[in-house]
C-alpha positions as CSV (number, residue, x, y, z in Angstrom):
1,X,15.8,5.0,17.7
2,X,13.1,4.0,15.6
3,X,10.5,6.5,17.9
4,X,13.2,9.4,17.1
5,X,13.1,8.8,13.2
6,X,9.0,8.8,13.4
7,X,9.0,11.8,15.9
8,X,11.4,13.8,13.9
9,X,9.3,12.7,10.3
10,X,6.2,14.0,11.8
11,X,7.8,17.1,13.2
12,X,9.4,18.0,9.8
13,X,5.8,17.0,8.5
14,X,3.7,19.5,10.1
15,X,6.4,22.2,9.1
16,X,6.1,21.3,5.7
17,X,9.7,20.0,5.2
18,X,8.4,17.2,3.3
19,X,12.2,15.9,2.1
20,X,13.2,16.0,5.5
21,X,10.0,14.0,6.6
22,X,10.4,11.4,3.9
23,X,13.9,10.8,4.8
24,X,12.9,10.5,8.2
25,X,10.1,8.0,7.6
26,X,12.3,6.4,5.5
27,X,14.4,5.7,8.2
28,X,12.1,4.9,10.6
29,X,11.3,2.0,7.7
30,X,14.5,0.7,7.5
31,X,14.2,-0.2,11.1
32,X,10.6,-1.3,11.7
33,X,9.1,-2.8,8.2
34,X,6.2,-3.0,9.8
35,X,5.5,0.2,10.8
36,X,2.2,1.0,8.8
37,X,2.0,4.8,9.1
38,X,5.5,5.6,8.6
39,X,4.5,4.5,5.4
40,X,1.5,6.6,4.7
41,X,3.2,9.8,6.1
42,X,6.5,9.1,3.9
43,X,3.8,8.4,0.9
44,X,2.4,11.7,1.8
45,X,5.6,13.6,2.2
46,X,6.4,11.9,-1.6
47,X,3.3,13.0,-2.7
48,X,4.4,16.8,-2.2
49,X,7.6,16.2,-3.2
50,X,5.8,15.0,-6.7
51,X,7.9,11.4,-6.1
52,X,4.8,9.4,-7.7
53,X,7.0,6.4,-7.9
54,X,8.0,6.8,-4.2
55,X,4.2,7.7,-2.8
56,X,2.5,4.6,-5.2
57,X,5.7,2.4,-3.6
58,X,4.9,3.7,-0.4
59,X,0.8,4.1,-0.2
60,X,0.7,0.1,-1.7
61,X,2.8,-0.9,1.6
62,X,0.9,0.9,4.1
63,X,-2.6,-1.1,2.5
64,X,-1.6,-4.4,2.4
65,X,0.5,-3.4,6.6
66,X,-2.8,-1.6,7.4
67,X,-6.2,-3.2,6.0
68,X,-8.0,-1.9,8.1
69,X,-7.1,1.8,8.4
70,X,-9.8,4.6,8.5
71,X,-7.3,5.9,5.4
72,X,-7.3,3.1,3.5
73,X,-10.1,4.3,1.2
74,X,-8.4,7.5,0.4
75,X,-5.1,6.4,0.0
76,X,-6.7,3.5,-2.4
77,X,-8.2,6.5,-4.5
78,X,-4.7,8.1,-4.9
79,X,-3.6,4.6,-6.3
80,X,-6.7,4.5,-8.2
81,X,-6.3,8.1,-9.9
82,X,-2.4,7.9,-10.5
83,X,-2.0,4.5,-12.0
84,X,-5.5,5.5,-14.5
C-alpha cells in the first residue's frame, strides 16, 4: 500500500499534477513517517501548488529524516529564502 501511494505521487509528479502528487505523498506519509523522500516530493509538489506553509512543513521533515541527502543543501536554501 504504502509503495502504491509513492508510485502513484511520483507518477502524477512527472505529469505535473502536483495536487494529485501531494495527496499522494501525503498518503504515503500517513503510513510510513519515515519515509524521507515522500517528504521532499510532497514539499515539491506544495511548492507548485504555492502551499508555503505545506512545502516549509514538509522540506523541515525531510532534513532532519534525511541528513545526509545530496538535496539537503537545496532544500535548506528554499527554507533559507522563504522564512527571510
Amino acid at each position: 500500500m504504502i509503495g502504491q501511494h509513492c508510485d502513484a505521487g511520483m507518477t502524477a509528479f512527472e505529469r505535473k499534477a502536483f495536487a494529485a502528487a501531494a495527496e499522494s505523498f501525503d498518503l504515503c506519509i500517513n503510513a510510513d513517517p519515515n519515509r524521507a523522500y515522500a517528504y521532499y516530493y510532497a514539499g515539491l509538489a506544495y511548492y507548485e501548488l504555492d502551499r508555503v506553509d505545506l512545502m516549509v512543513a514538509r522540506f523541515e521533515t525531510f532534513v532532519r529524516l534525511a541528513p545526509d541527502a545530496p538535496e539537503r543543501p537545496q532544500v535548506e536554501s528554499i527554507l533559507k529564502t522563504t522564512r527571510g
